[in-house]
C-alpha positions in Angstrom: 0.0 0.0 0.0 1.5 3.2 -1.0 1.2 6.1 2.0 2.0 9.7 2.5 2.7 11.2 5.7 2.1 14.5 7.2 2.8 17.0 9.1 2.3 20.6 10.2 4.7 22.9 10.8 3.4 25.8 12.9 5.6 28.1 13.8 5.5 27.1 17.4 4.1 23.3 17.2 3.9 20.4 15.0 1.2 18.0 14.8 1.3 14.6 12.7 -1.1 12.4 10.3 -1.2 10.0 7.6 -2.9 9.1 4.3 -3.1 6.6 1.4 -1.8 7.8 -1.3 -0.3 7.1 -4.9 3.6 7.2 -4.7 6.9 7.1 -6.5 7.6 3.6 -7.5 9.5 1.2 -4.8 9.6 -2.4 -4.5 9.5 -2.1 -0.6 5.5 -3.4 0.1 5.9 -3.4 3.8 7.6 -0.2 4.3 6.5 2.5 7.1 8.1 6.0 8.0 8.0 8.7 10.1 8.5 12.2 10.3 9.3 14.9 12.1 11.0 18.6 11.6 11.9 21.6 13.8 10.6 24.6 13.6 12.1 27.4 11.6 12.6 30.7 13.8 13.2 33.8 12.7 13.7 36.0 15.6 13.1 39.1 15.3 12.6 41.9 11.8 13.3 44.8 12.0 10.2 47.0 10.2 12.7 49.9 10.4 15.9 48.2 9.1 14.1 45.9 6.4 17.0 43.4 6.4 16.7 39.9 5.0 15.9 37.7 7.8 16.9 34.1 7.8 16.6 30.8 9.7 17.2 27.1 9.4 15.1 23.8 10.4 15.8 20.4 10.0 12.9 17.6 8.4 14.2 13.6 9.5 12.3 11.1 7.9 12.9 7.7 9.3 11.5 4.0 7.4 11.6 0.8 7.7 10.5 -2.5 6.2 8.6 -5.9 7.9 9.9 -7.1 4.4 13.7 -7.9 3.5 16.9 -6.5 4.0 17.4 -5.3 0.1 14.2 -3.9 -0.2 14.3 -0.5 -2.1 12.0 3.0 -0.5 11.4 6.1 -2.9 9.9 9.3 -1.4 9.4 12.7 -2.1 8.8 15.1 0.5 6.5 18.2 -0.6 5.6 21.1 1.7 2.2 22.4 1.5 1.0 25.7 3.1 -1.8 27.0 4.5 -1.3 30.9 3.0 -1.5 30.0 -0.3 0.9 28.8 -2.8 4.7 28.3 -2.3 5.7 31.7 -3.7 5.7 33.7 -1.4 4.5 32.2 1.4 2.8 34.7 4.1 3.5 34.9 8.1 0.5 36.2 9.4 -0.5 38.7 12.7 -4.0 39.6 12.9 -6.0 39.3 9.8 -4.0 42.2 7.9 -0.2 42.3 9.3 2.0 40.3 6.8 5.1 39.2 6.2 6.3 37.3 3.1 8.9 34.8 3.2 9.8 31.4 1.5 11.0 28.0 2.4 14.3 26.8 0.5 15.9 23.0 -0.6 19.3 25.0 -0.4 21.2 27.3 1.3 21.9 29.4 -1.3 18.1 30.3 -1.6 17.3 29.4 -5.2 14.9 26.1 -5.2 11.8 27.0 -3.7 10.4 23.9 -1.3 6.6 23.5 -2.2 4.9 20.5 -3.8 6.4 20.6 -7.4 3.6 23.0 -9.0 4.1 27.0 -10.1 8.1 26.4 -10.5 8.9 24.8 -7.2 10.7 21.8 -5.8 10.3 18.4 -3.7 12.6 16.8 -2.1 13.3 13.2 -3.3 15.7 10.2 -1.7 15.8 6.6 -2.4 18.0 4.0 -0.8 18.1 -0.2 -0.7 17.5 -1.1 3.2 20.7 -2.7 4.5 18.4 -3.4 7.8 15.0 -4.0 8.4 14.8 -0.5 10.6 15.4 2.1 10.4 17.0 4.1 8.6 17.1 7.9 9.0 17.6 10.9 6.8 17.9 14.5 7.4 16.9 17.7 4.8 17.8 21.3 6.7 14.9 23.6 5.0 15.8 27.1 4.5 13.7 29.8 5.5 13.8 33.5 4.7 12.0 36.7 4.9 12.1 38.9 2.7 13.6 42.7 2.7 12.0 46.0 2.4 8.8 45.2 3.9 7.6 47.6 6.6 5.5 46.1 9.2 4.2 46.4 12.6 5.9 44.7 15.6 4.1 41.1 16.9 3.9 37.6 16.4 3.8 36.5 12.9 3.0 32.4 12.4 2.5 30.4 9.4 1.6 26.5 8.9 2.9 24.2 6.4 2.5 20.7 6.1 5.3 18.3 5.1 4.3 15.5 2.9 6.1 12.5 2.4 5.0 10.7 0.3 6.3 6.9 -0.5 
């Protein structure tokens, strides 16, 4: 059975689920994962200074198989938001106090991490089990907010949901 996992990235808290889904090809059949991510924290912007704001978070996915050592796991891990589509994405105060920002594959801020659609990326990894379980993989996520916006001060928050889906 093919899966996908989720879960939500708040800015402050996560919170996990799963779905069937269609998937990447793989000969595992018994395969399961897991996943989890830190949060990405930006600190403080300055609305005076308008600098480029960035921060870093890490998304492990971790799988296994009930079927044999040799099997092989494909995934692609997508991140979905709730403000809309991946570029830009919005960190919201109140109903009218925004900030855009994005979520990179890279550090150099090129690739774009969304679900594959409107010119952005997913993160995809495939690798033969040499055990039954687990094996765990890491994938730092870049954030950044963007200069020259003038805001009011307070608590901005976003949610995006990772997807991995295998």
């Amino acid at each position: 059975m093919k899966k996908n996992i989720f879960i939500v990235i708040a800015v402050c808290s996560f919170f996990v689920f799963s779905t069937a889904q269609s998937a990447p090809p793989t000969t595992c059949r018994k395969c399961y994962c897991t996943v989890t991510a830190t949060n990405l924290n930006f600190g403080s912007y300055d609305g005076l200074a308008q600098l480029t704001v960035d921060s870093a978070g890490t998304i492990e996915v971790e799988c296994g198989t009930t079927d044999k050592v040799g099997s092989d796991i494909n995934y692609e891990i997508s991140l979905l938001g709730v403000s809309g589509p991946a570029n830009p994405r919005v960190l919201t105060q109140g109903a009218s106090n925004t900030l855009d920002y994005n979520i990179y594959t890279d550090a150099t801020y090129t690739a774009v991490w969304g679900d594959g659609n409107l010119g952005s990326s997913v993160v995809s990894d495939s690798y033969i089990f040499p055990v039954l379980c687990c094996v765990t993989r890491s994938y730092t996520m870049y954030g950044r907010i963007f200069s020259g916006q003038n805001v009011s001060p307070g608590v901005f928050s976003d949610t995006v949901t990772v997807s991995v889906l295998f």
